[in-house]
C-alpha positions in Angstrom: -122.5 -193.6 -126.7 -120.0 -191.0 -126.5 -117.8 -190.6 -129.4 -113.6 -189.2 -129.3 -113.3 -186.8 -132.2 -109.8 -185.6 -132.9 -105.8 -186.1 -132.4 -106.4 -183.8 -129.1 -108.9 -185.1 -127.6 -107.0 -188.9 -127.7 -103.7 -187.5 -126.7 -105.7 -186.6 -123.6 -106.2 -190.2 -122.9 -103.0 -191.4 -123.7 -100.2 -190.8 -121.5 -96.9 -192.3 -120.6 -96.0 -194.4 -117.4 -99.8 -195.1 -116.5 -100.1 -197.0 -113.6 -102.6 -199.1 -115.1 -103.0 -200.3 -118.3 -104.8 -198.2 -120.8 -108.2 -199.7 -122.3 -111.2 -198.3 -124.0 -113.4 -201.0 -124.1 -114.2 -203.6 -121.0 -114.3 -207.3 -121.6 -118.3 -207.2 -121.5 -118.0 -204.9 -124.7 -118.7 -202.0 -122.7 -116.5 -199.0 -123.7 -114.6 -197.4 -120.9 -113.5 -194.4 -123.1 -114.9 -192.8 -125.4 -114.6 -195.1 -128.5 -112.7 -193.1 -131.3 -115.1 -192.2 -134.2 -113.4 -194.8 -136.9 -114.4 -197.8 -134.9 -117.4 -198.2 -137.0 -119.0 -202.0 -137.1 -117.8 -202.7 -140.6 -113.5 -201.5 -139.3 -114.5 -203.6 -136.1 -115.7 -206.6 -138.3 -112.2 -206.4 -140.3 -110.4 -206.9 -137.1 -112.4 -209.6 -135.8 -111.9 -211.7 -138.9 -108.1 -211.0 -139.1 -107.7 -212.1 -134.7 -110.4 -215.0 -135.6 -107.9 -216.1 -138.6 -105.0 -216.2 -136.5 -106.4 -218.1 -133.6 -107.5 -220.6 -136.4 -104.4 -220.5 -137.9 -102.8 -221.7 -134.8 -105.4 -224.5 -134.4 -105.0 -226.3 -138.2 -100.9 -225.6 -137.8 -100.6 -227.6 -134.8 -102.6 -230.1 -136.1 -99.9 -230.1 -139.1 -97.5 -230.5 -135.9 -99.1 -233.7 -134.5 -99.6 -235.2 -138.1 -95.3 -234.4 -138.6 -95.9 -232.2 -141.5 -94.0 -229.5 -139.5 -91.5 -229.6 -137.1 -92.0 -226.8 -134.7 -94.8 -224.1 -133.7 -95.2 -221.5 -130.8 -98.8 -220.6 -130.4 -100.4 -216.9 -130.6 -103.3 -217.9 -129.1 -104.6 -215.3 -126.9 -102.6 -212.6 -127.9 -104.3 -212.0 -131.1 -105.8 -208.2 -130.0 -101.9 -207.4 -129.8 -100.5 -208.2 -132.8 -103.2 -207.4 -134.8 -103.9 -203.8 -133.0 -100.1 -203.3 -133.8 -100.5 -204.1 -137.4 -103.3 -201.8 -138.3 -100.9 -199.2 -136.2 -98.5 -198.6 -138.4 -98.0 -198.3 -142.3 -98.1 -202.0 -143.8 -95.3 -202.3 -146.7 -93.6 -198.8 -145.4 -92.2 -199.4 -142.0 -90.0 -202.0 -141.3 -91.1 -204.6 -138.8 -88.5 -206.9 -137.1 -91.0 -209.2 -135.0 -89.9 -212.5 -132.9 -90.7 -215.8 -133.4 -94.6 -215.8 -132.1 -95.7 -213.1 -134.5 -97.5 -215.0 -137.1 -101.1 -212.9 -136.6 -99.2 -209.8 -136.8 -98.0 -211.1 -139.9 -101.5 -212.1 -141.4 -102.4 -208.6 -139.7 -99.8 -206.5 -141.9 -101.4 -208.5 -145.3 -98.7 -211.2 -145.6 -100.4 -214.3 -147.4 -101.1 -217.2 -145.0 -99.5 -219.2 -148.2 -96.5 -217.4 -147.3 -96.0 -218.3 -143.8 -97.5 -222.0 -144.0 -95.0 -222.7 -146.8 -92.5 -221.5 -144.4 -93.6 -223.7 -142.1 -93.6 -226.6 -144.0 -90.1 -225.5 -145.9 -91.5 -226.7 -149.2 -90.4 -225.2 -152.9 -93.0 -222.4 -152.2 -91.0 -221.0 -149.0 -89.3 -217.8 -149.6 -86.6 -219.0 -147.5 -86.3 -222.5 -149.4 -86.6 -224.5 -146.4 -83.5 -223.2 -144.7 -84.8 -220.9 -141.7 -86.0 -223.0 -138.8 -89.8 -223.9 -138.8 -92.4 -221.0 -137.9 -89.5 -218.0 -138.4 -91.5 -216.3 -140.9 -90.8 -213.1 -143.4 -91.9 -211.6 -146.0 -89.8 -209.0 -148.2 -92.2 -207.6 -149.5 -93.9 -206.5 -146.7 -90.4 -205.7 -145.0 -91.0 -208.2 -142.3 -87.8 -209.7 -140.9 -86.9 -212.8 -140.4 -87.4 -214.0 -137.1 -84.1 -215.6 -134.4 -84.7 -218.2 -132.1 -81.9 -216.6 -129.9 -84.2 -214.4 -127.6 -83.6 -210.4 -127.7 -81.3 -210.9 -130.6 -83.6 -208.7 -133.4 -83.4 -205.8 -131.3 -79.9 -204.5 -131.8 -80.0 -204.9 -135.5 -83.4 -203.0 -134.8 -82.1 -200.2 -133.3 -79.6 -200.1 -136.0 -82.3 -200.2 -139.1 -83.9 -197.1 -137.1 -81.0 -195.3 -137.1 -80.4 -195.5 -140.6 -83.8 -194.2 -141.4 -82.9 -191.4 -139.4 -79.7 -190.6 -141.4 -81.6 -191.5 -144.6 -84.2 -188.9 -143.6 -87.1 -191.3 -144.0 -90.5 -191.5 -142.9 -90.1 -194.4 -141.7 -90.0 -196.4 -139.1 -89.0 -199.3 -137.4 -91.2 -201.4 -135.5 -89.6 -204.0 -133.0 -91.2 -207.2 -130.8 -90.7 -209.5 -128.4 -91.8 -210.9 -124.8 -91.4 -210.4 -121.4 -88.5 -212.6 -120.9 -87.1 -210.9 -123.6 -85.8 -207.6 -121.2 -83.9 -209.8 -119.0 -81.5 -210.0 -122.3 -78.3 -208.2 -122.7 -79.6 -207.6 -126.1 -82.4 -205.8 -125.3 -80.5 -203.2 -122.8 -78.0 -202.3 -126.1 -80.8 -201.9 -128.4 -82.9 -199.8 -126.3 -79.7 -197.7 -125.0 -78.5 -197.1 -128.6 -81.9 -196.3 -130.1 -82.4 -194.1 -127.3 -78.8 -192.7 -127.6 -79.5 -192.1 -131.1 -83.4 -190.9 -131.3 -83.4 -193.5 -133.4 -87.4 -193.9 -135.0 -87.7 -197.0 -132.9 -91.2 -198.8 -131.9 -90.5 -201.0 -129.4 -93.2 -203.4 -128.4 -93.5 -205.4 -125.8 -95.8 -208.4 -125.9 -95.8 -209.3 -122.5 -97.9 -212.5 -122.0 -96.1 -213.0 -118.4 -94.7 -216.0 -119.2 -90.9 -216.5 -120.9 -91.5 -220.5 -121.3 -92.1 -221.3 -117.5 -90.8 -218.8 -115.9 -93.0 -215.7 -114.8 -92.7 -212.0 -115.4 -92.0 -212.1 -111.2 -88.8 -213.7 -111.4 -87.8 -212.1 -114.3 -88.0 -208.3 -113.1 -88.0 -206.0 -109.6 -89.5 -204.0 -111.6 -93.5 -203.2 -111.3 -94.1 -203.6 -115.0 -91.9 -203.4 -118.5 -92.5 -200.1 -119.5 -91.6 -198.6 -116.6 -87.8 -199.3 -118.3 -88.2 -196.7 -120.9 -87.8 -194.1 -118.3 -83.9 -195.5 -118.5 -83.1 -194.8 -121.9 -84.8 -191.0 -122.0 -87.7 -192.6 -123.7 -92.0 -192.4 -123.4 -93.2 -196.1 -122.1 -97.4 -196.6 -122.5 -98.8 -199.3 -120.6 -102.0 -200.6 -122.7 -104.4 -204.0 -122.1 -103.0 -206.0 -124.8 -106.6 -207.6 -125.1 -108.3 -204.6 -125.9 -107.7 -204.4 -129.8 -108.8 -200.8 -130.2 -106.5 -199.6 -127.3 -103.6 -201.6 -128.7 -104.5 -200.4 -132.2 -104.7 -196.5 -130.4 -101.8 -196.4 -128.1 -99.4 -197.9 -130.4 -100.6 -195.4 -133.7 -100.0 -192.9 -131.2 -96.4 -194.0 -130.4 -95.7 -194.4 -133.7 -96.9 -191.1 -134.5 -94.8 -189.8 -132.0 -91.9 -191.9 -133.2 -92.2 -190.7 -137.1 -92.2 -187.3 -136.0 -88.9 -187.4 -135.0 -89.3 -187.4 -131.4 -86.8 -190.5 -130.7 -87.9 -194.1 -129.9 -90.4 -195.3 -127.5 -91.3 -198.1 -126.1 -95.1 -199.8 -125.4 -96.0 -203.0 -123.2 -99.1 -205.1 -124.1 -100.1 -206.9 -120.8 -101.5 -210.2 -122.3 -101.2 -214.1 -122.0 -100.4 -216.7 -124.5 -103.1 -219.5 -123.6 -101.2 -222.5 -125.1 -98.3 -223.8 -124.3 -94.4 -222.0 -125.1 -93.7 -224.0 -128.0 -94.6 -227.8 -129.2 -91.0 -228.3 -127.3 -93.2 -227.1 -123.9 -93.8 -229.4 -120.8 -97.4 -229.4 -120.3 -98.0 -225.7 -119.6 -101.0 -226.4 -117.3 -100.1 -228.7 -115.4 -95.8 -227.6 -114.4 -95.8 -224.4 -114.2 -99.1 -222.6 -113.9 -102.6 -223.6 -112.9 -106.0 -224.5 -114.7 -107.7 -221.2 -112.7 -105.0 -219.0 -114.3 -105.7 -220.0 -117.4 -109.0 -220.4 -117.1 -109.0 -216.2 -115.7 -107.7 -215.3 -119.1 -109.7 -217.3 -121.1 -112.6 -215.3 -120.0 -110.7 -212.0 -120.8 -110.5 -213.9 -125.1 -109.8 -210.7 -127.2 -112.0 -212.0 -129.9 -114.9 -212.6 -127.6 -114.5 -208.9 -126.6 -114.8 -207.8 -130.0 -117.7 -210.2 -130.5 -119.2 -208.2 -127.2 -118.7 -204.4 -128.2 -120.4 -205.4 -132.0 -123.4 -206.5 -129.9 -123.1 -203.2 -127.7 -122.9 -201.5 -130.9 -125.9 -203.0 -132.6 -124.0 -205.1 -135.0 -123.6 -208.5 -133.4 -121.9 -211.5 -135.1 -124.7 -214.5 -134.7 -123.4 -217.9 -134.2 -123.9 -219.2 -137.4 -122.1 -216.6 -139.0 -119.3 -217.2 -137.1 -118.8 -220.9 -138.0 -119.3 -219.8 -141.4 -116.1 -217.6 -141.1 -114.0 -220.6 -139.2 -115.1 -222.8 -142.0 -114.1 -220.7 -144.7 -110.5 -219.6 -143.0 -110.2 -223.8 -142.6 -110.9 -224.5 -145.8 -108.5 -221.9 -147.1 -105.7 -222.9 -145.1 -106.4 -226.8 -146.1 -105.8 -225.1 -150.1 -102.3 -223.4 -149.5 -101.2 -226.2 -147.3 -101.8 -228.6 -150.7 -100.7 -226.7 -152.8 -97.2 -226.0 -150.6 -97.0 -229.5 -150.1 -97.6 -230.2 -153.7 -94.9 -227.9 -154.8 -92.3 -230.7 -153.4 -89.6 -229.7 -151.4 -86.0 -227.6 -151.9 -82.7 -230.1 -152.7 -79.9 -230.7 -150.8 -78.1 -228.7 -153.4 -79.1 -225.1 -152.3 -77.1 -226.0 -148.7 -74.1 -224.9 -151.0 -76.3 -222.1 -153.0 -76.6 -218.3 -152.6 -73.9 -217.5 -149.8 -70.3 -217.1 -151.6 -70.0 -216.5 -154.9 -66.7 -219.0 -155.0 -67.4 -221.4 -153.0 -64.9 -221.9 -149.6 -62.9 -225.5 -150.0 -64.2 -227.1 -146.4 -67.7 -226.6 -148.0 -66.8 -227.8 -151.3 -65.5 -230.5 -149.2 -68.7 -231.2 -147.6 -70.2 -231.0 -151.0 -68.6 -233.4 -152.1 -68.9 -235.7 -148.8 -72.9 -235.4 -148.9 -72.9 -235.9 -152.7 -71.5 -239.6 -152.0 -73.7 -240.4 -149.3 -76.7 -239.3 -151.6 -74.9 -241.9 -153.8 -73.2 -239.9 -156.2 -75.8 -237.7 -157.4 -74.7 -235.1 -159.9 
């Protein structure tokens, strides 16, 4: 099997505003470019485990869901070769990511603890936040992952402005920016990119288009052919990459960034992917309204993790059946242990409503203070 050797040689094969997205390796396994030479079994294994932890992820959280032990959930399902490609992209703990609210794997992906973001799910003592962000809007400081909005489009402006900061800092970093399809029909998303591209601001922006903004399709949200076909607007490079294909997400977006902490200005990459479960928990039954079984049932024979699974055969290195339920079983029982211990942790009081904001407190909240204090029956 050929092997890519060298910054040149992969420049070659990634280019701007390709009319097709860019993949090096088919969904049989079979690579279609010449696989870089770091894609060795054991750095293919690493991703595997990290998109097979996420998909599992999703499955034991929405079962918290059902059981009422969280209120809320969007599934990554499906989209796993994305998020994790990105995270293995760019420099964990340096950059500065500002993801949207599906973006738990990249999460897991950049080394946040699944601790972390299930006792942000569940808003117990544990949660960084201490209950008060909405379910399953994760961040991590440490890691300099943002918190995520629920209001669509609305991390990208404050994006654009953490990029230009870096660049008046004179950092080597970056800033690293997600969100979906339905996302670029957002005023929000036309200032960020037009000030980051104003600016040469060190802006990533990634597009994790799974064609679907709840029910509506990528069709009716744009004229144009594709997303990152928009770049060319803002005097910026768009790539076009198979978002299933975790060593051309992982390629194409390194090289962006590259490109990005250079200096060059922002740039922009679309991930053509597909979310196989529904929008959210709050979702009308996503098979059945808006799109059909044979649509779903396309993508689930395109399953980034299966593709993996299929190139580590081609390579020699295959992942036997058995091994793979070991590896479910072990990322189960681990999630089982931080969601106990969370849980047992208890969960934040009323008090810290009134906590952390103003350092005197205003008097209509001191007001309300007091109001909630007697209907918890005069607690102290």
């Amino acid at each position: 099997m050929a092997r890519a050797s060298g910054k040149e040689g992969l420049g070659q094969m990634i280019q701007p505003f390709t009319a097709d997205p860019i993949r090096f390796v088919a969904e049989d396994g079979q690579p279609v470019l010449p696989l870089p030479e770091r894609y060795t079994p054991a750095l293919l294994r690493e991703l595997h485990h990290l998109m097979l932890q996420g998909r599992e992820f999703d499955r034991k959280l929405i079962t918290l869901l059902r059981q009422g032990r969280t209120s809320f959930y969007s599934q990554a399902s499906g989209m796993e070769a994305t998020q994790i490609g990105l995270a293995k992209a760019i420099r964990a703990r340096h950059d500065w990511v500002w993801g949207y609210y599906r973006d738990q794997v990249l999460g897991l992906g950049l080394g946040v603890p699944m601790f972390t973001l299930i006792s942000q799910c569940l808003g117990s003592n544990t949660d960084e936040c201490r209950g008060r962000q909405m379910p399953h809007h994760f961040s991590a400081r440490d890691y300099n992952f943002v918190s995520a909005s629920s209001s669509i489009a609305s991390q990208v402006p404050p994006a654009a402005g953490s990029a230009m900061a870096q660049k008046y800092l004179g950092t080597d970093e970056i800033t690293v920016v997600t969100f979906g399809d339905g996302a670029t029909s957002e005023g929000d998303w036309h200032a960020g990119m037009n000030m980051a591209g104003a600016m040469g601001a060190p802006c990533l922006f990634v597009c994790e288009n799974n064609q679907w903004a709840i029910s509506t399709h990528i069709r009716h949200q744009t004229a144009s052919e594709n997303i990152h076909v928009k770049a060319r607007a803002y005097g910026m490079p768009g790539f076009y990459v198979d978002g299933n294909d975790v060593v051309a997400v992982m390629e194409v977006c390194h090289h962006a960034a590259e490109w990005v902490r250079a200096g060059n200005g922002p740039a922009l990459v679309e991930c053509l992917t597909y979310r196989v479960g529904s929008h959210s928990n709050a979702d009308a039954d996503a098979e059945k309204s808006y799109r059909t079984r044979d649509e779903v049932n396309e993508w689930l024979g395109r399953d980034p993790i299966q593709r993996v699974e299929n190139l580590l055969e081609y390579l020699g290195d295959p992942i036997s059946a058995e091994e793979r339920a070991g590896m479910i079983a072990a990322i189960h029982k681990q999630i089982d242990e931080d969601v106990l211990r969370a849980e047992a942790a208890g969960y934040p009081d009323w008090r810290i409503m009134f906590e952390d904001v103003y350092s005197d407190l205003p008097d209509h909240l001191r007001q309300q203070e007091v109001m909630l204090r007697e209907e918890q029956g005069g607690q102290a």
